[in-house]
C-alpha positions as CSV (number, residue, x, y, z in Angstrom):
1,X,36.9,71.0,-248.7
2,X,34.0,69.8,-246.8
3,X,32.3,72.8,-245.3
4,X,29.4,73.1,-242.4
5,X,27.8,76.5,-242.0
6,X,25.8,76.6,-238.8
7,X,22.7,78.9,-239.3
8,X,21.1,79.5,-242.4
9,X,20.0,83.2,-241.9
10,X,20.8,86.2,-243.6
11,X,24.7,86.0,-243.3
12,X,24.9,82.4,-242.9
13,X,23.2,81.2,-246.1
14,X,24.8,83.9,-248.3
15,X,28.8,82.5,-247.1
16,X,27.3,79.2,-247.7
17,X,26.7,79.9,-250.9
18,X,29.9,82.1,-251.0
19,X,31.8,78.9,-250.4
20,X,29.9,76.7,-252.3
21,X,31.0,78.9,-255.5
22,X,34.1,78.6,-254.9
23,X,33.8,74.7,-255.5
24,X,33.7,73.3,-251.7
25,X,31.2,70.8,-250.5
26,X,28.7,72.8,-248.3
27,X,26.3,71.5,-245.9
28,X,24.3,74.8,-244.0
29,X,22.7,73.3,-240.4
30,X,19.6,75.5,-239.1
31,X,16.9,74.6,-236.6
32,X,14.3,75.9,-238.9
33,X,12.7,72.9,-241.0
34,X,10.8,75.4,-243.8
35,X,14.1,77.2,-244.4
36,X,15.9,74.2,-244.1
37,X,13.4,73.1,-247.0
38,X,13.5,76.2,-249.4
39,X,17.1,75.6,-249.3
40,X,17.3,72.3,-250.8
41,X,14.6,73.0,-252.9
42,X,16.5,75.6,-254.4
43,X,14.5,78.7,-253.0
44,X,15.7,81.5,-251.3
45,X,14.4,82.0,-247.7
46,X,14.3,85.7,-247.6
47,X,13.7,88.2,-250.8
48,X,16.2,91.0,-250.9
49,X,19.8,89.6,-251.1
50,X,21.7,90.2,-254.0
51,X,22.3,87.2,-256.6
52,X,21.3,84.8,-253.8
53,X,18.4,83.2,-256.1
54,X,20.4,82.9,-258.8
55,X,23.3,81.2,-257.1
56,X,21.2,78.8,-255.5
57,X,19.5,77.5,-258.6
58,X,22.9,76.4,-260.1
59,X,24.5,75.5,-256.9
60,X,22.0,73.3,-255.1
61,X,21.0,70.9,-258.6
62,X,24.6,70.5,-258.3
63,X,25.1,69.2,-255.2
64,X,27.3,71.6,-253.9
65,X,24.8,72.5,-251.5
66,X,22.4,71.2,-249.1
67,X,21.2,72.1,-246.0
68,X,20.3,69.8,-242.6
69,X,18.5,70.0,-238.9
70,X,20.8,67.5,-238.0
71,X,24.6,68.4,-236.9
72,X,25.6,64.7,-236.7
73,X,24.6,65.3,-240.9
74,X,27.3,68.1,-241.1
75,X,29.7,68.3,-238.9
76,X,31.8,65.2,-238.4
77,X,34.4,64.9,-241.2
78,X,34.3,68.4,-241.8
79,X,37.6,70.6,-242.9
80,X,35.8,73.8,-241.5
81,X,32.9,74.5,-239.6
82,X,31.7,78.2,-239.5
83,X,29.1,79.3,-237.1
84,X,26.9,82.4,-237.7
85,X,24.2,81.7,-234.8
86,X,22.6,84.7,-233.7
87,X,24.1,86.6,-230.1
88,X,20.6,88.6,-228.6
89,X,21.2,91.4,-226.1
90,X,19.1,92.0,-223.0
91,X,17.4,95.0,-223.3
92,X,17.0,96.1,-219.8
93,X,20.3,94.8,-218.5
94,X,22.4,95.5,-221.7
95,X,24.1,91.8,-220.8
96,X,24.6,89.6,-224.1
97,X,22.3,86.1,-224.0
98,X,24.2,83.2,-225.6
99,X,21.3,81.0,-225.2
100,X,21.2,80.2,-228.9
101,X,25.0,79.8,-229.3
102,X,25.6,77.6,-226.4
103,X,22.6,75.5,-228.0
104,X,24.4,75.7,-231.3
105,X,28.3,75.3,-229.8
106,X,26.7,72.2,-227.7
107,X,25.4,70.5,-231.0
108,X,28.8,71.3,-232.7
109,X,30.8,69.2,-230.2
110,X,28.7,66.3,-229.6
111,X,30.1,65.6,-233.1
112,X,33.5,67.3,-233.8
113,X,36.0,65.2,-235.1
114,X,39.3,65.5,-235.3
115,X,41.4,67.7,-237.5
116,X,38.4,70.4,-238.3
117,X,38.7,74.2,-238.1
118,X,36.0,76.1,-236.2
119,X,35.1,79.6,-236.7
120,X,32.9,81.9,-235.3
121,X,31.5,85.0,-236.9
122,X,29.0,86.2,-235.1
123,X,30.3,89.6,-233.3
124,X,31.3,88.6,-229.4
125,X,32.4,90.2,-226.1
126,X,36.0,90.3,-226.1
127,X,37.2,87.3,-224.9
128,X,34.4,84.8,-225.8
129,X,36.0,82.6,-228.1
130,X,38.9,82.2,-225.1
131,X,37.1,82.2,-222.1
132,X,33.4,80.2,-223.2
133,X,34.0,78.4,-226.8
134,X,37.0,76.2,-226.1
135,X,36.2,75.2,-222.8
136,X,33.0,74.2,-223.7
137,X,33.5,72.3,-226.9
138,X,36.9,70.5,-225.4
139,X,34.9,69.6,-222.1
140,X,32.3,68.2,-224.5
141,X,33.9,67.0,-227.7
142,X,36.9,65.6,-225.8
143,X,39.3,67.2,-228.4
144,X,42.2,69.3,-227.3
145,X,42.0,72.5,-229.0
146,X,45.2,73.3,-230.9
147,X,46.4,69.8,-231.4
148,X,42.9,68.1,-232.6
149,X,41.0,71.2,-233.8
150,X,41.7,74.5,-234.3
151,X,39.4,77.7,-233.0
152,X,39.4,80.9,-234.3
153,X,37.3,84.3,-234.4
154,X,36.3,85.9,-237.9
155,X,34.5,88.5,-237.7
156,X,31.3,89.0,-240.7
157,X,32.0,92.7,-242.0
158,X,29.3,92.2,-244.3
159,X,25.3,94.5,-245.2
160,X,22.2,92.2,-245.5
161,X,21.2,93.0,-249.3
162,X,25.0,93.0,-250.4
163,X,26.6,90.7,-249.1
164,X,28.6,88.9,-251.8
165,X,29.9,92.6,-252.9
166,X,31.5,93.0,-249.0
167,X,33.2,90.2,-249.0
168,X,35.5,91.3,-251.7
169,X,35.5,94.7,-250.5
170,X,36.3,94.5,-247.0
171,X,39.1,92.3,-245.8
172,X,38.8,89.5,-243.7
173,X,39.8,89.9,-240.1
174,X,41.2,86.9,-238.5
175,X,42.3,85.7,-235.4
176,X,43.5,82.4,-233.6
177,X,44.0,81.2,-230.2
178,X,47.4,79.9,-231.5
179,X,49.7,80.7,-234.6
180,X,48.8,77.6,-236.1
181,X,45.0,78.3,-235.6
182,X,45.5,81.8,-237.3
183,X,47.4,80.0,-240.0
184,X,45.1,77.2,-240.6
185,X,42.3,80.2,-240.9
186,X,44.1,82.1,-243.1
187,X,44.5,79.4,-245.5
188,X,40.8,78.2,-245.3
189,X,39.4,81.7,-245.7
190,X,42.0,82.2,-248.6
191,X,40.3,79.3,-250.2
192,X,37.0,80.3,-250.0
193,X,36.8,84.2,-250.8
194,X,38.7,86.4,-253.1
195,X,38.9,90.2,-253.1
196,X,38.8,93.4,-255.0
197,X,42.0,95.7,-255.3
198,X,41.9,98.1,-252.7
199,X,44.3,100.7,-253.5
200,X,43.2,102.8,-250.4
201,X,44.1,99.9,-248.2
202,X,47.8,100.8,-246.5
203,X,48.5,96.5,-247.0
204,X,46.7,94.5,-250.1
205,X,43.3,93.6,-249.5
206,X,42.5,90.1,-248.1
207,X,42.7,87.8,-245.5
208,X,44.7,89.9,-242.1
209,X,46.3,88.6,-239.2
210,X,44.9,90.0,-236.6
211,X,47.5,88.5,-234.3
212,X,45.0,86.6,-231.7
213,X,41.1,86.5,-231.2
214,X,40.6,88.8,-228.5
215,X,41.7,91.6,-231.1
216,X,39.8,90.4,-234.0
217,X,36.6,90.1,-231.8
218,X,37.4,93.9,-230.8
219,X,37.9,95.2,-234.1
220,X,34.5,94.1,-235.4
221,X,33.2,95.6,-231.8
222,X,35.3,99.0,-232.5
223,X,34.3,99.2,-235.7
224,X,30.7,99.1,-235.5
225,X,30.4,101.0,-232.1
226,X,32.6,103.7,-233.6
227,X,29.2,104.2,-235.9
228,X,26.9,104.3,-232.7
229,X,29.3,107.1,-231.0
230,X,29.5,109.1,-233.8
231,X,26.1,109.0,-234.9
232,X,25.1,109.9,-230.9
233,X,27.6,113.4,-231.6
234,X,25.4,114.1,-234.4
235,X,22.3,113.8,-232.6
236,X,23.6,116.0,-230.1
237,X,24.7,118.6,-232.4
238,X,21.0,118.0,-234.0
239,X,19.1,118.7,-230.6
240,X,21.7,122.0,-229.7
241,X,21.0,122.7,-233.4
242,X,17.3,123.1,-232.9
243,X,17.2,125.1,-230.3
244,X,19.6,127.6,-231.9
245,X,18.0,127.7,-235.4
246,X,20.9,126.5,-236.7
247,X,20.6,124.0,-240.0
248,X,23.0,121.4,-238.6
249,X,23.5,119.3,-242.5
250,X,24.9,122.8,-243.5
251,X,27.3,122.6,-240.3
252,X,27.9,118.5,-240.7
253,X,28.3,119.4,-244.5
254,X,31.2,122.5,-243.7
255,X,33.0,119.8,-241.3
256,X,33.1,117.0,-243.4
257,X,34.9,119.4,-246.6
258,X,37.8,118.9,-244.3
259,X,39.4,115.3,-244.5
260,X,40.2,115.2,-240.5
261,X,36.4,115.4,-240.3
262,X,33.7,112.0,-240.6
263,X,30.9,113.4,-239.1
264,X,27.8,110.6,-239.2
265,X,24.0,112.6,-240.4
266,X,21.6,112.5,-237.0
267,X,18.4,110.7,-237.3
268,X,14.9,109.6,-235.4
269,X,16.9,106.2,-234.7
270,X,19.4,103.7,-234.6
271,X,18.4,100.4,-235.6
272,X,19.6,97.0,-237.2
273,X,21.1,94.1,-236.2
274,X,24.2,95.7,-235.4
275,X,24.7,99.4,-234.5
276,X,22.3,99.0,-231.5
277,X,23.7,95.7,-230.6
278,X,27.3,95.8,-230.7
279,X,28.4,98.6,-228.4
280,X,26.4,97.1,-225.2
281,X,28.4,93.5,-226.1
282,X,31.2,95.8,-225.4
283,X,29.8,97.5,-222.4
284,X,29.5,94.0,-221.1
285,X,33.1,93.6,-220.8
286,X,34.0,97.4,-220.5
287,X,31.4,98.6,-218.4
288,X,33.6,102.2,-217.8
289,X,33.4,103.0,-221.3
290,X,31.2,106.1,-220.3
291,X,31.5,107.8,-224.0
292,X,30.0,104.3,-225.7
293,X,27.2,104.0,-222.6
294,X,26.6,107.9,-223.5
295,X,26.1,107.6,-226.8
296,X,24.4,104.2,-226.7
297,X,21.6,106.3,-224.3
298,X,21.5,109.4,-226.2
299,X,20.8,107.7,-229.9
300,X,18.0,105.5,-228.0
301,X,16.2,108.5,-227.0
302,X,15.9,110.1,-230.0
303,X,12.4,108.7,-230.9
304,X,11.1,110.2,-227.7
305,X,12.9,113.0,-228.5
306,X,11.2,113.8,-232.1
307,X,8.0,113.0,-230.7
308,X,8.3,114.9,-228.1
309,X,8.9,118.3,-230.9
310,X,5.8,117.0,-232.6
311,X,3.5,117.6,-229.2
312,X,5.4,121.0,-228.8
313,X,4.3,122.0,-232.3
314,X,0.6,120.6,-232.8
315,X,-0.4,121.8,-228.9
316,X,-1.3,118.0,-227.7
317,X,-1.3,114.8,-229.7
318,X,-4.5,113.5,-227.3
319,X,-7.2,112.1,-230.1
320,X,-5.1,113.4,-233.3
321,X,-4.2,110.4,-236.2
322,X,-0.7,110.3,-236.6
323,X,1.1,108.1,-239.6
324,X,4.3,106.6,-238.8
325,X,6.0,106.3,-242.4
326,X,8.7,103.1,-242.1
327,X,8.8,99.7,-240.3
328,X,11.8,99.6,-241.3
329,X,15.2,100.2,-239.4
330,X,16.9,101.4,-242.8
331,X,15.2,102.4,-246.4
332,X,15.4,99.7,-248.5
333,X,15.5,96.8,-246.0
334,X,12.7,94.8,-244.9
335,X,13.3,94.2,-241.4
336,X,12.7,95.8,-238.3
337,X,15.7,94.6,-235.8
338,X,16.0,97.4,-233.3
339,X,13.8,99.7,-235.4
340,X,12.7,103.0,-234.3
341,X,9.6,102.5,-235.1
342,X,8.8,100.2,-231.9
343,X,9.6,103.5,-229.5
344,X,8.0,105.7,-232.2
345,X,4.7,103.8,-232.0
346,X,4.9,103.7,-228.2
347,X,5.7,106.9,-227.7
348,X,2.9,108.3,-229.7
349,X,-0.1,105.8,-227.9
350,X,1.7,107.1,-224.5
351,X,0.9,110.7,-225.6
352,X,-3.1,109.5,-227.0
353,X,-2.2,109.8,-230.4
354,X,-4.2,107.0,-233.1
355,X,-1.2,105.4,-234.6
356,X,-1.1,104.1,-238.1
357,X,1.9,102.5,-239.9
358,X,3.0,102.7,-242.9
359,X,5.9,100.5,-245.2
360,X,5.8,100.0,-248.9
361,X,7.9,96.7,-248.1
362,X,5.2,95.0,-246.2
363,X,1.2,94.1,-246.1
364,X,-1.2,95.5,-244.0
365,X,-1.4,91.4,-242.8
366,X,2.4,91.9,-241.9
367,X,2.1,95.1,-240.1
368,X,-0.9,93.6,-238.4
369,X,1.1,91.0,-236.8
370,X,2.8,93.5,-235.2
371,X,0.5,95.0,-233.9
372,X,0.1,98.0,-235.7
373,X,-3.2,99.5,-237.8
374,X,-2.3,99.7,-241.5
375,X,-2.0,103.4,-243.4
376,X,-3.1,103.8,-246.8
377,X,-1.2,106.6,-248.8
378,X,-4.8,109.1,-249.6
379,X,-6.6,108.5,-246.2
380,X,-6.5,111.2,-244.3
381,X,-4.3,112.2,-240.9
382,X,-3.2,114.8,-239.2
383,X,0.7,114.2,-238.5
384,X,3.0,112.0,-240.2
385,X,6.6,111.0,-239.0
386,X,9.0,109.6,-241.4
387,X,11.4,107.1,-239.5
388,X,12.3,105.0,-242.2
389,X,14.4,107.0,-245.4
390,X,12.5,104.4,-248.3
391,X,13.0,105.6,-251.6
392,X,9.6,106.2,-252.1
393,X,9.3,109.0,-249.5
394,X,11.6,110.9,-251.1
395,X,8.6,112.0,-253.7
396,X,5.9,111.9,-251.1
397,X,3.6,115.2,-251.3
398,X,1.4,116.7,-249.1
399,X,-1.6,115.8,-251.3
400,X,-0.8,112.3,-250.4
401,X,-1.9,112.3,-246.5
402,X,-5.1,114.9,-246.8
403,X,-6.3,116.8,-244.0
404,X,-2.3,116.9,-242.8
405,X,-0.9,119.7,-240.7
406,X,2.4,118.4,-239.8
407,X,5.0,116.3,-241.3
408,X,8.0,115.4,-238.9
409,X,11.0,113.9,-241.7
410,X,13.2,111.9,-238.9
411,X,15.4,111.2,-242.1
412,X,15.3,114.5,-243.9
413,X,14.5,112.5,-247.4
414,X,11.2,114.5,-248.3
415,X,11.4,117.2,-250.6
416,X,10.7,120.3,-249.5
417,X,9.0,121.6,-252.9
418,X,6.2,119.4,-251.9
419,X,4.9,120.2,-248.7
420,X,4.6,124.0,-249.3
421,X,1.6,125.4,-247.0
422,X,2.2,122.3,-244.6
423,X,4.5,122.4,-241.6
424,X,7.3,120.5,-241.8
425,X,10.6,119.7,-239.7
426,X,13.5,117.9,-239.5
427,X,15.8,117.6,-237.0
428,X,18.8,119.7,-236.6
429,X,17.0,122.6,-237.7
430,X,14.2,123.8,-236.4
431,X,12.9,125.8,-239.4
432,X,12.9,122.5,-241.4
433,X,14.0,123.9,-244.8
């Protein structure tokens, strides 16, 4: 098959590639020239994603890949044309912006021809691929969707970093606007992907019918807001925990021996591409859903709130040098989507706090074009807030920040052992053992 990938980010290049391996003809579309470069020099964009390098030095010498600016390159003739073009989210109205997509769908159907599959990934509001795609690219295109192209949602289930291990792990959600769409998606995805066993499964792992698009755009908005709800109980059990002196792991721990029991671990934040996003496209079409706006609120305060036990403890934070340890939203990632460390670092300047920031994942030069005045492990401060769980915290000692009276673990990843005669908390249990 002849393949177009629209958007050459972190999902979008890796299923290129995914589908390039399988022996298809790829061609990956982006509006970024130097990524759009890399590629077709044979160079991955972005460090950190697993076998990417190596798949792209034998793929792209091959010509199974390429990439393009230009849509009219890409997308007429083509079998399939996936789209993974990023959704943003308003953050004071909580209303999705489709700015980029209707750019993206726009440029798609200026140049769709007849017989091609289209499929969208990114997560949606319920509905979206009904009610916005196919009006758009029939009005445009002049195609009839369902007799000259076929439209479908299909969800990505995937974790930047790992991405070509989920998509044999996880099966592939799909869903048409007609049987024959379903079908046709069935047997493209089929094509392109193959799976692990997955004995656990109550049907065989791979590619599931899930009956229409409106309930495969759900299920990837259920699945992932699920997360955010859950994670919000366990911050609330955290902040009832502290004020009880109760150790709420021990509690989460005792629950989760019993297998009716999934309780998430509470932290300083929620961040990522995903888990902060997906419940408000939700919202946007449920706006009753009072237990998803509930926990949506409660897991965004939670920066505030662990600042807020850091003034309670040291008196004032007016004047004192605090270290925020972590950029990112998740150890081991280097990004900051959504991070907590953007209401961390607020919070603290609010409150008259010096704020350095601290990543082993990125230069002082990177942190400085945030914004943010570097920290370098052996200079002295007074507080230090973990909001990132990195690996390397988990060895971090006392010794390492001199002069510090506090240490606030957002992630609970520091060792104990190490901070004797320094204070030191965690939350969901105020003694911070």
């Amino acid at each position: 098959m002849r393949i177009a990938v629209v958007a050459m980010g972190k999902i979008g290049l890796p299923l290129a590639v995914q589908f390039a391996d399988a022996g298809h003809e790829v061609i990956g579309v982006d509006v970024n020239d130097e990524t759009v470069r890399l590629i077709n020099e044979g160079i991955e964009p972005f460090p950190g994603e697993a076998f990417l390098q190596e798949k792209l030095t034998a793929l792209v010498p091959a010509g199974r890949l390429r990439a393009t600016t230009d849509y009219a390159d890409a997308i007429p003739g083509a079998d399939a044309v996936v789209l993974v073009v990023p959704l943003f989210v308003n953050d004071e109205t909580w209303e999705p912006d489709f700015g980029w997509m209707d750019a993206a769908t726009r440029s798609l159907a200026e140049h769709l021809t007849p017989g091609t599959l289209v499929s969208y990934e990114t997560t949606l509001p319920v509905g979206t691929t009904r009610g916005r795609w196919k009006p758009m690219i029939e009005e445009i295109s002049g195609l009839t969707e369902g007799a000259d192209f076929h439209l479908v949602f299909s969800p990505e289930r995937v974790l930047t970093g790992r991405v070509f291990e989920d998509l044999r792990r996880y099966p592939k959600l799909v869903g048409g606007l007609s049987e024959a769409g379903t079908a046709k998606a069935i047997e493209f995805y089929s094509a392109v992907l193959s799976f692990d066993e997955r004995p656990d499964l109550d049907q065989p792992n791979g590619v599931w019918d899930m009956g229409n698009a409106e309930a495969a755009e759900m299920a990837k908005l259920a699945e992932t807001t699920y997360r955010d709800v859950n994670i919000g109980l366990a911050n609330q059990f955290a902040v009832y925990a502290d004020k009880v002196g109760i150790d709420v792991q021990r509690v989460i721990d005792a629950c989760n021996s019993q297998p009716y029991s999934h309780i998430h671990r509470p932290g300083i934040a929620v961040g990522g591409h995903c888990i902060p996003v997906y419940p408000r496209l939700y919202l946007s079409t449920d706006p009753h859903a009072s237990i998803v706006r509930t926990a949506r609120s409660f897991n965004a305060q939670m920066p505030g709130y662990v600042v807020g036990r850091v003034e309670e403890l040291m008196g004032s934070l007016d004047g004192l040098t605090v270290v925020v340890l972590g950029a990112s939203y998740r150890g081991k990632v280097k990004e900051t989507a959504f991070s907590g460390v953007f209401s961390t670092v607020d919070e603290l300047t609010r409150r008259g706090a010096t704020v350095l920031v601290h990543d082993p994942m990125y230069s002082t030069e990177e942190l400085a074009a945030f914004g943010w005045a570097a920290y370098s492990l052996g200079d002295p401060a007074d507080v230090a807030i973990v909001q990132a769980d990195h690996p390397e915290y988990a060895s971090l000692a006392a010794s390492d920040i001199p002069g510090i009276r506090l240490l606030a673990d957002g992630r609970r990843i520091t060792d104990p052992a190490l901070w004797t005669g320094v204070a030191r908390v965690v939350i969901g249990d105020s003694i911070g053992r």
